[in-house]
MARMAR-873097 format. One record per residue: x, y, z of N, C-alpha, C, O in turn; residue number from 1. Coordinates in Angstrom, 1 decimal. Atoms other than C-alpha are relative to their C-alpha. Example, Ala and Ser with C-alpha at 12.3 -4.5 7.8 and 13.67 -1.06 7.14 Angstrom:
MARMAR-873097
0.9; -1.2; 0.0; 12.3; -4.5; 7.8; 0.9; 1.2; 0.0; 1.9; 1.2; 0.7; 1
-0.9; -1.1; 0.0; 13.7; -1.1; 7.1; -0.8; 1.1; 0.8; -0.3; 2.2; 0.9; 2
END
This chain:
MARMAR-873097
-1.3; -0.3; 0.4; -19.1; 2.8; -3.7; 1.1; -0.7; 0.8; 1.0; -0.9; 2.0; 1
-1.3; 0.7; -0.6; -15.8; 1.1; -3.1; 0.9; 0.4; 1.0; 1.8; -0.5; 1.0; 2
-0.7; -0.7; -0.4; -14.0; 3.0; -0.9; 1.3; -0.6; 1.0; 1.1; -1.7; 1.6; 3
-1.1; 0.4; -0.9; -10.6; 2.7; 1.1; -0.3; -1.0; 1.5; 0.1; -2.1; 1.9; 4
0.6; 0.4; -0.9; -12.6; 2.5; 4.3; -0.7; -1.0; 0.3; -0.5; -1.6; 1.4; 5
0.7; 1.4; 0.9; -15.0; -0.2; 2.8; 0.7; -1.0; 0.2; 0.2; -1.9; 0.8; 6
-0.8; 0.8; 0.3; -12.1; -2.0; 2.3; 0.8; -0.9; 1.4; 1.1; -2.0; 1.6; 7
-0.7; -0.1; -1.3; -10.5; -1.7; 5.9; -1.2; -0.9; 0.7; -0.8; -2.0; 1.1; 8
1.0; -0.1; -0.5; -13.8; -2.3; 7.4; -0.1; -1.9; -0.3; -0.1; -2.6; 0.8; 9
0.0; 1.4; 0.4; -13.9; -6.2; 5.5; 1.2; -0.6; 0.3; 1.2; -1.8; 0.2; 10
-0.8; 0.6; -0.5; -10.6; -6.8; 6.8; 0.2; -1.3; 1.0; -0.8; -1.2; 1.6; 11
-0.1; 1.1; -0.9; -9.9; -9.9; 9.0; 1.3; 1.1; 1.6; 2.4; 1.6; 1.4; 12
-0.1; -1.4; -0.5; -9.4; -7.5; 12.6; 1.8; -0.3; 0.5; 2.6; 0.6; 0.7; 13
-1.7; -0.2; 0.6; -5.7; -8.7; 12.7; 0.3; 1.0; -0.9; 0.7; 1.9; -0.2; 14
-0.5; -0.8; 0.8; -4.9; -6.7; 10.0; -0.1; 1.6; -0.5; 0.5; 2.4; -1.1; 15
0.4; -1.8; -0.2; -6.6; -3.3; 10.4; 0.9; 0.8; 0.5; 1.2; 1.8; -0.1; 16
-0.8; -1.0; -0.9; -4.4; -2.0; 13.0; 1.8; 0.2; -1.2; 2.8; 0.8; -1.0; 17
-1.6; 0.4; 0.4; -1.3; -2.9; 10.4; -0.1; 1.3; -1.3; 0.7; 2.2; -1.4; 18
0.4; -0.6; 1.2; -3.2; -1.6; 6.8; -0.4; 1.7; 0.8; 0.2; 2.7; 0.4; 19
0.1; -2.0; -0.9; -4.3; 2.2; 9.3; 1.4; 0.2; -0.3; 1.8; 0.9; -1.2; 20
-1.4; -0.7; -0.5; -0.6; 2.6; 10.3; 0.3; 0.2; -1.5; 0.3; 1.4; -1.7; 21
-0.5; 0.0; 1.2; 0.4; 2.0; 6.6; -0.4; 1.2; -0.4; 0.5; 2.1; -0.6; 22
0.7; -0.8; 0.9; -1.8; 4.2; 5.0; 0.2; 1.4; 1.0; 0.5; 2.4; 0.3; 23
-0.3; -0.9; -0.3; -1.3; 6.7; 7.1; 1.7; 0.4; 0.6; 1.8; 1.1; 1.6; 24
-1.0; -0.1; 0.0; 2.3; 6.6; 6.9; 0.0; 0.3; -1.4; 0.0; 1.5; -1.6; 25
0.0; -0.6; 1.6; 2.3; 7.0; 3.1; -0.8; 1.2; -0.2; -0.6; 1.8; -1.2; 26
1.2; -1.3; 0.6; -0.8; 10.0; 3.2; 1.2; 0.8; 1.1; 1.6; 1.8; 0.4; 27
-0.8; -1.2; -0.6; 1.9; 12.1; 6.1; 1.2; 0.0; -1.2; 1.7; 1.1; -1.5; 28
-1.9; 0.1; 0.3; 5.5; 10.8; 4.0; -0.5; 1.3; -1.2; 0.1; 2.3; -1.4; 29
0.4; -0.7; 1.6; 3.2; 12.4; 0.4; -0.9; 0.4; 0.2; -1.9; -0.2; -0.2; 30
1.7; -0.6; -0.5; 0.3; 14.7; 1.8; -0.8; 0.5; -1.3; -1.9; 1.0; -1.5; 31
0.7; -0.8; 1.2; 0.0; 15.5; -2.0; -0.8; -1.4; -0.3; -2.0; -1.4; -0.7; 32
0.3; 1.6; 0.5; -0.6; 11.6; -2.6; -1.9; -0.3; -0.3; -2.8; 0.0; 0.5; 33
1.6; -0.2; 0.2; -4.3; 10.7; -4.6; -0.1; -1.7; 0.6; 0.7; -2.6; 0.3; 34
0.2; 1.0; -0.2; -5.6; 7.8; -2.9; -1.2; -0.8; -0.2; -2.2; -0.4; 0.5; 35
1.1; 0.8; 0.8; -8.0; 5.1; -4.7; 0.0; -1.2; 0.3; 0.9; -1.7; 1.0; 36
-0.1; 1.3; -0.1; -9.2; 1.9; -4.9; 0.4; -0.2; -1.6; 0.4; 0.7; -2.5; 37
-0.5; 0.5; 1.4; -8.0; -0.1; -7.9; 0.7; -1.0; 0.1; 1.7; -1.1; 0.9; 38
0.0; 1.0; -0.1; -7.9; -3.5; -8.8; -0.5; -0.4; 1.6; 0.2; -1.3; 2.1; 39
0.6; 0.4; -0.4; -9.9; -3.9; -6.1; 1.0; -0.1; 1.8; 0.6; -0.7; 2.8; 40
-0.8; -0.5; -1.2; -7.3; -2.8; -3.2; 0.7; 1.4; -0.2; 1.0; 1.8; -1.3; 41
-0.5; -1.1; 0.2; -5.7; 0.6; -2.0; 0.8; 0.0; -0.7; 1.6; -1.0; -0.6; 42
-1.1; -0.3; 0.8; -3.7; 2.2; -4.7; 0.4; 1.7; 0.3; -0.5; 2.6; 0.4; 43
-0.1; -1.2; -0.4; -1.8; 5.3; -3.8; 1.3; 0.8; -1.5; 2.4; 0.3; -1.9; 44
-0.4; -0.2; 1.4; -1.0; 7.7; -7.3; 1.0; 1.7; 0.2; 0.4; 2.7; 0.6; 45
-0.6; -1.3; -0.1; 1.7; 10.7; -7.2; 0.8; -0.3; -1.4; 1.6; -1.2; -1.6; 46
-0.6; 0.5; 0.8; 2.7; 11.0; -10.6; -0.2; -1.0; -1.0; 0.1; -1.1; -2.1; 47
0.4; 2.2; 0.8; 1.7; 7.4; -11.7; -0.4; -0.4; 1.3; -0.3; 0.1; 2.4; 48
-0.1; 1.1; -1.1; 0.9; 4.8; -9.7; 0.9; -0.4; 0.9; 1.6; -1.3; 0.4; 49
-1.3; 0.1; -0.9; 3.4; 4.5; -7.0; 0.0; -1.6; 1.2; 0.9; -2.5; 1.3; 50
0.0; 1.4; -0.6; 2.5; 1.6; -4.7; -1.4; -0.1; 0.8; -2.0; 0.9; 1.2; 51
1.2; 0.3; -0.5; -0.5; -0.3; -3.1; 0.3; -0.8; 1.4; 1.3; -1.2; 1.9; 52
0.1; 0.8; -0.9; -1.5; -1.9; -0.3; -0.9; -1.8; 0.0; -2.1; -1.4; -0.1; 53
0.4; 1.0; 0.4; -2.8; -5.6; -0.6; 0.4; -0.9; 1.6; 1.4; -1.2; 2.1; 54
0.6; 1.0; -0.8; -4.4; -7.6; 2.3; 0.4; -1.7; -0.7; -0.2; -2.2; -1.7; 55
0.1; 1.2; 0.5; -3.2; -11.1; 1.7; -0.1; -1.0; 1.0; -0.4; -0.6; 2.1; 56
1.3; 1.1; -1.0; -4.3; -14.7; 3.4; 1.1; 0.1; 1.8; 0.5; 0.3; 2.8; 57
-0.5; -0.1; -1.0; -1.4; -14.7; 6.3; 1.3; 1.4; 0.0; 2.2; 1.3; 0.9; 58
-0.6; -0.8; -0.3; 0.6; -11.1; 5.7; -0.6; 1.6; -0.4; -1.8; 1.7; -0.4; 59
0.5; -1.4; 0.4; 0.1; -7.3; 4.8; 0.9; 0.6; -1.1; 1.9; 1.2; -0.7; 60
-1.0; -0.3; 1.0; 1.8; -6.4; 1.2; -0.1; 1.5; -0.5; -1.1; 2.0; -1.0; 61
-0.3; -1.2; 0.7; 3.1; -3.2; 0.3; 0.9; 0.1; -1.6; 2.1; 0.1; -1.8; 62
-0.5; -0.1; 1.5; 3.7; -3.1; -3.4; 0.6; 1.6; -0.9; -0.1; 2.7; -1.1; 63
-0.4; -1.2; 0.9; 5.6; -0.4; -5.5; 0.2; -0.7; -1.3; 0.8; -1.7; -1.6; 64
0.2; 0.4; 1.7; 4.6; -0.5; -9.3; 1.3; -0.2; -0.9; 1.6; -0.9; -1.9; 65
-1.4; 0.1; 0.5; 8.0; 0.2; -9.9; 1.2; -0.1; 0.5; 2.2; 0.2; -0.1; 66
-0.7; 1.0; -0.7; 9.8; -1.5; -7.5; 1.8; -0.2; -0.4; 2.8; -0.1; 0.4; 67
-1.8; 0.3; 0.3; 13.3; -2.1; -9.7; -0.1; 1.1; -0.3; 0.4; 1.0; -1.4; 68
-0.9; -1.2; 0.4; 13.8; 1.4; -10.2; 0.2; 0.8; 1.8; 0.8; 1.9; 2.1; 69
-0.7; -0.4; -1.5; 14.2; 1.7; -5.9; 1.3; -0.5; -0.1; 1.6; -1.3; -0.9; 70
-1.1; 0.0; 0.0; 17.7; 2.0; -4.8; 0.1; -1.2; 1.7; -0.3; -1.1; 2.9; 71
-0.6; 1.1; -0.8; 18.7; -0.8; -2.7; 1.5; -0.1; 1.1; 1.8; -1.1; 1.8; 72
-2.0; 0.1; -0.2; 22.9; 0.0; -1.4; 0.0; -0.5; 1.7; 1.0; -1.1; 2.2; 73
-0.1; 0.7; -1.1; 21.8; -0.9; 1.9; -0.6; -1.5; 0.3; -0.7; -2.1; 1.4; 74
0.4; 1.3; -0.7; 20.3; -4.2; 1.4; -1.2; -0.1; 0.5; -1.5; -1.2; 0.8; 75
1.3; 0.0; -0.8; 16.9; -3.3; 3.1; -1.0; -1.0; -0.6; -1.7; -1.8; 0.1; 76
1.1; 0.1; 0.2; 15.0; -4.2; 0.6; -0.1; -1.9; -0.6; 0.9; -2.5; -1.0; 77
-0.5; 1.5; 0.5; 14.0; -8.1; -0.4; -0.6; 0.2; -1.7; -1.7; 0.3; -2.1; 78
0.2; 0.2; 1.4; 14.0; -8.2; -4.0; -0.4; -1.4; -0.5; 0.6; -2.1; -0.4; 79
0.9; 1.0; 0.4; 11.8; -11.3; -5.3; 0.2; 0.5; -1.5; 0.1; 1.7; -2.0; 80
-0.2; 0.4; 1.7; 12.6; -12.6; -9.1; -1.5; -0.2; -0.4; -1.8; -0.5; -1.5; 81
END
């Protein structure tokens, strides 16, 4: 079985200490939050699908499925076309 852990476990060990803090910042922010694999990286579902986490070749991506409906007024966030 696929599991979260699995996943962490195959990581390159740069990125473990980055993908833990994450995920366990999203499982305290939403303690109701269901957390899966899908598409082959963590996906975390409150509601729908809310956002994943995605190991990629030199960063650590946090993805929200629905992304243009966050509110922005301070500029935080980088919005990519």
């Amino acid at each position: 079985m696929n599991t979260i852990n699995n996943y962490i476990d195959k990581l390159t060990p740069e990125f473990v200490p980055i993908v833990i803090k994450l995920r366990s910042i999203i499982k305290h922010t939403l303690p109701q939050i269901i957390e899966k694999m899908s598409y082959n990286i963590p996906f975390y579902y409150h509601e729908g699908p809310l956002c994943y986490i995605n190991v990629r070749k030199n960063y650590v991506d946090v993805g929200f499925t629905k992304g243009y409906a966050l509110s922005n007024k301070h500029r935080l966030l980088n919005m990519k076309d």
